[in-house]
C-alpha angles and dihedrals in degrees: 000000000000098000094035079053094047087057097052085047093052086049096054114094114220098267100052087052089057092043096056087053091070129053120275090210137342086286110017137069110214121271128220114206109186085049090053091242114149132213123256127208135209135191138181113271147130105133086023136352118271100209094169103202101231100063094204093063143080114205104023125130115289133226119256120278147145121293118203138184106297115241096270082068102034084057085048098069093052088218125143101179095045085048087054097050087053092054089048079046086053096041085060094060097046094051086046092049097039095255120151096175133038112197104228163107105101108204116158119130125268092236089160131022088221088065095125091214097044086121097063087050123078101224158330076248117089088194099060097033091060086045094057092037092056090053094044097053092038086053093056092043108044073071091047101255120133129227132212106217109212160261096340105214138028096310095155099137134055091207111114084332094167094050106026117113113213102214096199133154118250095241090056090045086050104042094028121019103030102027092085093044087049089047088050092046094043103040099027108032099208122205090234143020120198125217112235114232101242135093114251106204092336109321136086125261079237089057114028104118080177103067101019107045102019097037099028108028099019104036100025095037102230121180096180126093128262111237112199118229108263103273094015107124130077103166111037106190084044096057086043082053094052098044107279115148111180120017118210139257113015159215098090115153090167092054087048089052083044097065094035092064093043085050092050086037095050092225076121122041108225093226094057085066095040086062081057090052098054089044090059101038094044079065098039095062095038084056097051092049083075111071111222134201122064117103141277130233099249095187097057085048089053086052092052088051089055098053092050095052085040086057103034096048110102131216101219101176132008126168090187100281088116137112089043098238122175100001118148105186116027116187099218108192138180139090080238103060083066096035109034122213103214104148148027130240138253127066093334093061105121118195090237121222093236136342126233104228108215100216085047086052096044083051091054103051108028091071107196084011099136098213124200130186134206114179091240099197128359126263094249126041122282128103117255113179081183095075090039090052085057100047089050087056096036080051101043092054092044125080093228128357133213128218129198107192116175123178099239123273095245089062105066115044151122112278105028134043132230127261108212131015088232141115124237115289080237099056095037084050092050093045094053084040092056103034089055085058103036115037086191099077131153122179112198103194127207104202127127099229131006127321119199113246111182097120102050113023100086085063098065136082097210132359107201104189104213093171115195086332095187124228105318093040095105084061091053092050088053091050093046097046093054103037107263088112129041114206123253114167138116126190124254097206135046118258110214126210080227151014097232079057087067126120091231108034099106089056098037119150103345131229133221089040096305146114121189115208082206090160091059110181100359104083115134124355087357100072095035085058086045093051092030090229127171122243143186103242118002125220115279094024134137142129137247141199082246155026142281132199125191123199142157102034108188142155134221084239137023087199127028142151122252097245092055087048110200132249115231111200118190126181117239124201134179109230098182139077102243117067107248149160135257134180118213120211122199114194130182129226129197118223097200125354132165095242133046107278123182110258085259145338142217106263098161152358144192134182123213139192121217141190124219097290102354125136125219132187108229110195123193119180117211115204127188096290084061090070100025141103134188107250104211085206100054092030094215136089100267125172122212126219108256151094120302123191114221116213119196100185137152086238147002086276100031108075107170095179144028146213142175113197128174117238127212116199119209095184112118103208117200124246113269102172115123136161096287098046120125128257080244098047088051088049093055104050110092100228093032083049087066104036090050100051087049093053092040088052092055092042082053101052096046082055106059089044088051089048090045090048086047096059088045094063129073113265116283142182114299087248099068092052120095117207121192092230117164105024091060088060093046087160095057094043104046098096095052115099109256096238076057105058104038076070091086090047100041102126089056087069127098091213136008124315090245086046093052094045096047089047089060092043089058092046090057097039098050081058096064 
């Protein structure tokens, strides 16, 4: 294939090579017939494919597909293997429609709840983002069908998202903003990755070398190509430059004359774009080994849809009302049990096969239940105390009610953010009206990321989150709320009590052009650790119609070195009366680091299904990158020897066992100790450390002679006196510089304060 691959490329003249470097249409590369080169074609995911039917166009109307949970449900079932199901579903539908690429997964970090795309994205979490992702992509392509990971980085606002420029420092791109991208391309080898919009430190996600040939390509490894946002480039020989390979949408003559000039001009080596080429091509004719056309069975794929929801919904609050047992009428309410809100707008919006209803679904579990509906609020905005006065009534004659309450589809979408984190004053209003009148309460919400709910929440008897369920979701709230389903999901973000609680509020959404990760690595769960702030519903929770117990906690080593990594195996028994799921979450704390670390991180997860009273043993192995953070200084993952404490919990607060293992690091780190470093960093490099103390035992030593010698003389003038000012105080002194400090003790020296310093450098450096 590579030589056969060479040869087309050597017969290619120089415009056709930078024609197949830009889009051919919205949805199509160019094809070359008389060199055998194929088309490929493209199309919107990443919850359902988007095959408009006109495939010249952007926004027409699509043909009719799955839809399934968005990202912010399928993250909530912390399940791999169910994650990778729905990417072989996916990939059925691709090779049916003629589709070669599905753009998705989106994987960028929910820095903020007010990201208006939040639902298309996993977590706040890197670790179990890049987790998801991976199963995702490997799904799709176990049926050869390619992904485009995206968007590739720190995308995580829609406000000015093609201009805005992410300051952000390299250690929070590396451990936040770029780890789940690096697990998905590592772990899953997508096709395809796709440039974000942004700016990250002054360059384009179009032009940043940085990030897209000496990251992706250098450092990761990817073979695939990088596929530019549509709309994305705005200079096209610079992103070609930068590593670049197709720019989208096309056609573009003017883009193709561009890099043939550059090419002529040698602003552009040729060989550069014929990289890009090879990239493209390498994809094309992968894509073109699987047949398309034929057909999917849409029902099966309904029926997958339906057992995500049923395992991502969670069951936020429950005072024992559910399941519903016994009930004979049952108030369901909501303009949303009739109209189901299951997905968000913008590009990722899929034209379902069919759609669950809730309050169908309710009908056709709940057997003699007598059901009744009041409208609740009205499907655009306005208030109606009409509609809440019957739903009071509907509520007060009823034994429990339901109440299906969705943000409105206009509030969470590509291209713009939210500005609250509220519902409507109609359907807050309706909630507190109902649940005065009917104790037995449950809300089911439809949002794609969290909703404050401060001022309703006391009111209820359960909350059951069933986020942008997709298409069969009504079906999954039904079986939840009566018992078919126990409930099994966790979330994969923080919910706040507020929005001023927030990690970014402060930088949100930036101004001048500008936006300041100020909070650096402590978005989610990690800065709310780091404040110890309350929240409404912390990361990795989530109830259950039963109960878990967890015992006997224990590691294949207590000590170990980094590069043997150690496996941590927890029982896990059912203490209830009803089978169920849980997820168990293992996080590492450092006891003592150099640098700032969160109080502690997601470094692995399991989920585990249990019958009434059985045990099960989870294992999770954690490898280097479990222990491990980027140092900025030294630009590279290092580890550092110490204790870590290992926590096995049911959520981010609820650690239900604990371990303290020692740590061994392997990594040789080079010697970065120069004129102007510190007395501490001397004192934390390894080899400076030595020759330091040696040198500060023997400074020591001559001052306290010369102190002695001092007191047996007659008095003199202050300036013949040495005092051994500075190292007495070594606290005060450890952030001068040393040159610095040896100031003060100068005429202890034997030679000049520069000599002395540059002695000890050469010391240090003749041990590397």
């Amino acid at each position: 294939m590579f030589d056969s691959m060479l040869s087309i490329i050597s017969k290619m003249s120089l415009e056709e090579k930078a024609a197949l470097c830009t889009g051919a249409s919205a949805w199509n590369t160019v094809s070359f017939e008389h060199l055998g080169i194929p088309e490929m074609i493209v199309s919107d995911g990443p919850h359902g494919l988007r095959r408009v039917v006109d495939p010249q166009g952007l926004t027409e109307e699509s043909i009719p597909s799955t839809c399934f949970p968005t990202a912010s449900l399928t993250a909530a079932t912390w399940d791999v293997d169910l994650i990778r199901k729905m990417g072989e579903a996916l990939a059925e539908e691709c090779i049916a429609l003629d589709v070669d690429v599905l753009l998705g997964p989106g994987t960028n970090m929910k820095r903020s709840p007010l990201c208006g795309r939040n639902f298309e994205y996993f977590s706040e979490d890197p670790f179990l983002a890049g987790e998801m992702a991976a199963g995702y992509i490997q799904g799709m392509q176990s049926k050869g069908v390619g992904t485009s990971l995206k968007h590739f980085a720190a995308n995580n606002q829609e406000f000015s998202r093609f201009t805005i420029n992410v300051d952000v420092d390299e250690r929070t791109l590396r451990e936040i903003y770029l780890t789940a991208f690096e697990k998905a391309v590592m772990q899953g080898r997508p096709w395809t990755v796709m440039c974000s919009y942004n700016k990250i430190n002054g360059f384009y996600g179009s032009e940043s070398y940085h990030q897209l040939t000496e990251i992706l390509k250098g450092e990761w490894g990817f073979e695939g190509f990088v596929v530019s946002d549509w709309g994305a480039v705005h200079d096209r020989v610079a992103s070609l430059n930068a590593g670049l390979d197709l720019e989208m949408p096309g056609p573009m003559e003017h883009r193709v004359k561009a890099v043939v000039d550059a090419v002529r001009s040698g602003e552009l080596e040729e060989a550069k774009l014929d990289e890009s080429v090879r990239r493209i091509l390498n994809i094309v004719f992968r894509a073109k080994q699987t047949p398309k056309k034929g057909g999917f069975n849409a029902d099966d794929h309904h029926e997958l849809a339906h057992q995500i929801a049923s395992q991502g919904m969670v069951l936020l609050k429950n005072n024992g009302v559910l399941p519903f047992r016994g009930l004979k009428r049952l108030a369901v309410i909501g303009d949303s049990a009739r109209n189901p809100h299951f997905q968000g707008g913008g590009s990722s919006h899929v034209n379902p096969t069919k759609v669950a209803i809730p309050f169908d679904e309710l009908q056709a579990v709940a057997g003699g239940v007598e059901l009744t509906y009041a409208q609740g609020y009205p499907a655009e905005p306005s208030f109606r105390q009409d509609l809440i006065d019957e739903a009071v009534k509907v509520a007060k004659a009823a034994e429990a009610a339901v109440l299906f309450i969705a943000l409105p589809s206009y509030s969470e979408s590509e291209g713009y953010d939210r500005s609250d984190l509220d519902l409507p004053a109609q359907q807050k209003a309706l909630i507190r009206a109902v649940c005065e009148v009917q104790p037995n309460t449950v809300v089911v919400l439809n949002n794609g990321a969290p909703v404050v709910m401060s001022n309703w929440i006391e009111g209820t008897a359960a909350v059951l989150e069933a986020y942008m369920m997709g298409q069969a979701g009504g079906k999954a709230v039904a079986d939840i709320l009566f018992g078919k389903v126990n409930p099994s999901g966790k979330l994969a973000e923080t919910f706040p009590l507020k929005l001023e609680d927030t990690p970014a509020v402060l930088n949100w959404p930036g101004s001048a052009g500008t936006v300041r990760y100020g909070e650096n690595l402590f978005i989610g769960y990690r800065y709310y650790d780091f404040k110890r702030l309350p929240v409404l519903f912390p990361f990795g929770f989530g109830l259950s119609y039963t109960t878990f117990s967890y015992s006997n906690a224990r590691v294949s080593a207590n000590s170990f070195r980094d590069s043997e990594g150690v496996t941590v195996s927890v029982d896990v028994t059912n203490t209830g009366k009803m089978a169920g799921k849980e997820t168990v979450q293992v996080y590492v704390h450092d006891h003592l680091s150099r640098l700032v670390r969160p109080e502690k991180e997601l470094k692995g997860f399991a989920k585990v299904d249990l019958q009434p009273g059985e045990t099960k043993t989870v294992s999770i192995n954690l490898d280097f990158r479990s222990f491990a953070y980027y140092h900025p200084t030294y630009k590279q993952w290092i580890t550092e020897d110490g204790e870590f404490d290992i926590l096995i919990g049911a959520s981010s607060t609820d650690i239900r066992q604990k371990l303290t293992v020692t740590l061994e690091s392997t990594i040789k780190l080079p010697c970065l100790l120069n004129r102007e470093s510190t007395i501490r960093e001397w004192l934390e490099d390894p080899r400076g450390k030595v020759v330091f103390d040696s040198f500060y035992r023997q400074i020591e030593a001559d001052l306290r002679k010369t102190s002695a010698s001092n007191e047996e003389q007659e008095e003199g003038s202050e300036q013949n006196k040495t005092a051994p000012m500075g190292l007495d105080l070594m606290d005060m002194v450890k952030d001068m510089p040393l040159e610095g400090v040896l100031q003060f003790i100068r005429g202890a020296l034997n030679v000049s304060v520069e000599e002395t310093v540059q002695a000890l450098l050469k010391q240090v450096h003749s041990q590397a």
